[in-house]
N, C-alpha and C positions, 0 to 999 in steps of 0.2 A: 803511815802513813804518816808525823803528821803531825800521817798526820794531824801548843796552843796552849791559851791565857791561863794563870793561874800558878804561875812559874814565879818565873824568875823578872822583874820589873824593871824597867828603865826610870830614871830620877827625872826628866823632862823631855820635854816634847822638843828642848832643840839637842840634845841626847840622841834621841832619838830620829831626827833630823839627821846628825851626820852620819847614822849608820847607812844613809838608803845608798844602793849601789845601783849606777846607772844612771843617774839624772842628768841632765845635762846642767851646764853650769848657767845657763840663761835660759831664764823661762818667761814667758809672756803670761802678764795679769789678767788678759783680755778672758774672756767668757770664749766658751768655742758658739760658734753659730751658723754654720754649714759644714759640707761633709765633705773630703779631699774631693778636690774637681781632675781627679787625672780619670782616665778612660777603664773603666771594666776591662776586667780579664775574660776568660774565655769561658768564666763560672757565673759570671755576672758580679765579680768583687773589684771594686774600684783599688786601683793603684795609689803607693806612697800613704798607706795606711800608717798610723801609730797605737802600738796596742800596750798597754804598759802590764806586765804579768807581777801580780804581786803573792809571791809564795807565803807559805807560815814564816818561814824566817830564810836566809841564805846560803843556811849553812846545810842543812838536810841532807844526804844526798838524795833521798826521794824526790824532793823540790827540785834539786837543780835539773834531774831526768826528767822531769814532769817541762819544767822552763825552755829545754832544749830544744822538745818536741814544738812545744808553742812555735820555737824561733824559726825550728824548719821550716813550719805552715807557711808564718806571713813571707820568709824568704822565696818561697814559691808562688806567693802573691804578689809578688812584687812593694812590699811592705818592710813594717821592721817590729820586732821588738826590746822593749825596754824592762829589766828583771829590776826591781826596786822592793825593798824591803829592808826590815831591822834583821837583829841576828838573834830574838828573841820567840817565845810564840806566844806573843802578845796582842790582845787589838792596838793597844799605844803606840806598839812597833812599825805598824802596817799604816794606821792613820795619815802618819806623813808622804806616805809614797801615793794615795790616796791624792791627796792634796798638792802634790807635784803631777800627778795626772790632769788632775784640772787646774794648775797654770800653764802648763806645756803644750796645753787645749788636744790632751788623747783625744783619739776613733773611739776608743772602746778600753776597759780592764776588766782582766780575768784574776781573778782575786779567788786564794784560800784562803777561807774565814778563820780565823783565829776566835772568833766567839760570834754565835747567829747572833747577839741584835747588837753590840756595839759600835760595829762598824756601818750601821745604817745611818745614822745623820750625813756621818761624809759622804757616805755611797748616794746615798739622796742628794747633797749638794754636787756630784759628779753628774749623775740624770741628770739634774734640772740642765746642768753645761751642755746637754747632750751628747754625753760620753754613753757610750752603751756597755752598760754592765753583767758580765758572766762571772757565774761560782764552778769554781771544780775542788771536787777531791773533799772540800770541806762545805758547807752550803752556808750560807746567810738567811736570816727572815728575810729581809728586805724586799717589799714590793720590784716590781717593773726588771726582771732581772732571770739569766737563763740558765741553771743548773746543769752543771755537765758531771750526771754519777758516772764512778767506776766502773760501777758493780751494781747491780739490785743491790738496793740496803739489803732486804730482808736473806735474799739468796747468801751473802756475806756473813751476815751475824748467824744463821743458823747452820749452815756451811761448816765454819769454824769453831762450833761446838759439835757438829757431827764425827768431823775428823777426828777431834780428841777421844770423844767416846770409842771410835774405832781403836784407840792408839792405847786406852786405860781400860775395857774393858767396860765402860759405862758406870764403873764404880768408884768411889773415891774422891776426897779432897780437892777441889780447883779454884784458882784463882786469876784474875783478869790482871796484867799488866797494860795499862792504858797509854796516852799521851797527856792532854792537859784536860780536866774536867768540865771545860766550858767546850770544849769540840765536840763540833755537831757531828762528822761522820763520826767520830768513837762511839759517842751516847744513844746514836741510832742504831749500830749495829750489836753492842753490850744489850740496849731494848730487846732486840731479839734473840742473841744468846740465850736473855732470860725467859723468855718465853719459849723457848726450843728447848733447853733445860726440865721443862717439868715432863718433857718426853723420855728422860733419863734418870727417874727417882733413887737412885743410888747416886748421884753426882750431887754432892753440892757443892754454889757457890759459897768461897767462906770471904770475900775480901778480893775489893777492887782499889787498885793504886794505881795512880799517877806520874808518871818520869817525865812528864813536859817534853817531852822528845830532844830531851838533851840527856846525851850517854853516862855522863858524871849522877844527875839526878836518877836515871834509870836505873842502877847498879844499887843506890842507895835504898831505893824504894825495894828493889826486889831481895837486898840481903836481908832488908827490917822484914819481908813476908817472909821467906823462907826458916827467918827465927823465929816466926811467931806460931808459924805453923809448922809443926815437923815432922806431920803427918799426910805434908801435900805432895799430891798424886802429877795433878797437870796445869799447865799453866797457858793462857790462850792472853800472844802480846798481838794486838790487832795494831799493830804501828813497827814502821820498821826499823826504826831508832830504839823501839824496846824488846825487838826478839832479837836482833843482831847484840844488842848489849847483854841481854840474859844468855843468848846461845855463848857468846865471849866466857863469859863467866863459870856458866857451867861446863864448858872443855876442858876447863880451868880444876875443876872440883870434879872428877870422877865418879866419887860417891854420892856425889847429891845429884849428879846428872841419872847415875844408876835407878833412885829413886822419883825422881820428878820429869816426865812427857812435857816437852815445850813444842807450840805449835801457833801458828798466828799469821801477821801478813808480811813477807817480806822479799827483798831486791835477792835474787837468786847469785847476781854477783858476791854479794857478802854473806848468804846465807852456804855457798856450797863446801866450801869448807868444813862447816860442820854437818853439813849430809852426810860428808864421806867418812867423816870420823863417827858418825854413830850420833854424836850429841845431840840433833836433829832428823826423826824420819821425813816429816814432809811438812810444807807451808804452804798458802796462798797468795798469790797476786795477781794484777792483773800490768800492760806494761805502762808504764808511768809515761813514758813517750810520749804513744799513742793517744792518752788522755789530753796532755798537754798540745798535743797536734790537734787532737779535734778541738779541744779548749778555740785555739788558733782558731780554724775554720769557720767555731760558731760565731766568736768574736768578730771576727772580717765579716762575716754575711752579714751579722746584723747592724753594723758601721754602713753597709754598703745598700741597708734595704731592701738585700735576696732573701731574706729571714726576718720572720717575727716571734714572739714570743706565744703566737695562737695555736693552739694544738693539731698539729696534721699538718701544720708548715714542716717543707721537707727543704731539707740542702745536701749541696755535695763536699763530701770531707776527703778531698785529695785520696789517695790511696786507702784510706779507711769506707770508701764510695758514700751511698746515700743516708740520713739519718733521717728522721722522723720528732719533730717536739711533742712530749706527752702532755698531757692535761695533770694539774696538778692535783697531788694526792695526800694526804694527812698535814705535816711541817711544812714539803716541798711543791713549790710554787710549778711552773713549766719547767722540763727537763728532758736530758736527754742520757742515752745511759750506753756506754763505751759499748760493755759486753761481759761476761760471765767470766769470774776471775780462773786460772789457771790454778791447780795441785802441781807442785814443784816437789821430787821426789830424787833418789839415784836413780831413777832411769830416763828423768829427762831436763834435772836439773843443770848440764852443761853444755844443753842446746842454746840456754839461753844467758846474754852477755849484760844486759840491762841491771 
């Protein structure tokens, strides 16, 4: 997934400034202070919207699928969006595109947290502009703000430890390849691994590592576990910068593929390769589009006032139909939740192109 802080750093904020992609080259200092005046669509979403989508970083291909979808939304809104971000998975990264949101005076950002609370002062000085702010994929603490999960956390995290125990027999050595340790969807869904875990007393976790979701650090983290442990059985990369980089790897190494089960979440485009070659039986996902499409939908509603953040507010998400805002539960503030992620396997991983 993912998809964050704890990586790799930018040396300053104008560093970081020139990476954002998308901005426009002139932007207004002004405070936003009313809502685009062009005429509602036929959903009740006002036209000539501005939504700025700010991924973990640009490069991902998870992000960009995830961004895609966003763009189709508001193009069916008669809107636009604007994809801004660093190329790191940074809060520092993200901060400035943040901040070009509110000079460009956005409708709304749909932002992947790169870390729940650092990005809240900015995100707060976006509110007070009256930019309306949505999370996907990853969440923020931040007050006043509308969560758009993938998946059930919990359905996720103990999903993905179920699979393996199907795949190892429920015994043996496992270890978590993560993305960056400040990510909030990793750290909620690992939460429940480990609590799903103790329904498997022949599994343990021996050792969780971090690849920042960049392929270079991934390979490195996972050649230092496999040396450390050489008695590991399975390995569960909940991001798909880190199972596409360990499936790489181990196609690579036959014999450590023969001994180590890899399973976790990932883009069925890069994953089916190694379906078919055996390195991989099966993974999860759910389509990153679709997320980023409804991302889109909730953003526009809530720009447009058909949508609030109060629970049992309902809106219409284009071809995905109606959704529902849940009342907020443990971390997560109001939310709303895609749908239950897909088992990607040989028998139906070349249905699907995402």
């Amino acid at each position: 997934m993912m998809q964050l802080s704890g990586g790799r750093r930018i040396g300053s904020a104008a560093l970081a400034a020139a990476l954002i992609i998308g901005v426009t080259a002139a932007c207004s200092s002004s405070t936003k202070t009313s809502a685009p005046t062009g005429s509602p669509t036929g959903t009740g979403i006002k036209k000539g919207l501005t939504v700025y989508f700010i991924p973990k970083d640009t490069q991902n291909p998870y992000e960009v699928i995830a961004d895609q979808g966003g763009q189709t939304a508001l193009q069916e809104l008669g809107g636009k969006v604007v994809v801004s971000s660093g190329t790191s998975d940074t809060a520092a990264a993200q901060i400035p595109s943040i901040q070009a949101a509110i000079q460009a005076r956005a409708d709304a950002i749909v932002i992947a947290g790169n870390d729940p609370s650092a990005l809240c002062p900015s995100l707060g000085q976006a509110f007070a502009a009256g930019i309306k702010i949505v999370s996907f994929d990853s969440d923020v603490t931040c007050p006043n703000h509308l969560f758009i999960n993938q998946a059930n956390t919990e359905q996720i995290g103990t999903s993905e430890v179920d699979v393996l125990a199907k795949q190892i027999n429920s015994t043996g050595q496992i270890a978590i390849l993560s993305a960056a340790a400040t990510a909030t969807n990793q750290n909620a869904w690992i939460g429940f691994m480990k609590k799903q875990l103790t329904k498997y007393p022949n599994m343990k976790l021996v050792k969780t590592v971090y690849g920042n979701d960049d392929p270079a650090t991934s390979l490195t983290v996972l050649q230092g576990l496999l040396s450390a442990y050489p008695n590991l059985k399975g390995i569960i990369s909940p991001t798909t910068v880190g199972i596409s980089t360990a499936a790489r790897y181990l196609s690579t190494h036959k014999d450590i593929a023969a001994k180590v089960t890899l399973t976790g979440l990932g883009l069925p485009s890069q994953m089916k390769p190694y379906i078919h070659d055996g390195t991989v039986q099966s993974f999860e996902l759910w389509n990153p589009n679709d997320l980023g499409y409804l991302a889109g939908y909730a953003a526009a509603s809530l720009a447009s006032g058909s949508a609030s953040l109060t629970p049992g507010t309902k809106f219409t998400a284009g071809k995905l139909k109606e959704y529902t805002v849940l009342p907020p539960s443990g971390d997560t503030g109001p939310s709303v939740v895609l749908g239950p992620p897909t088992v990607f396997d040989k028998s139906n991983v070349d249905q699907f192109n995402f």
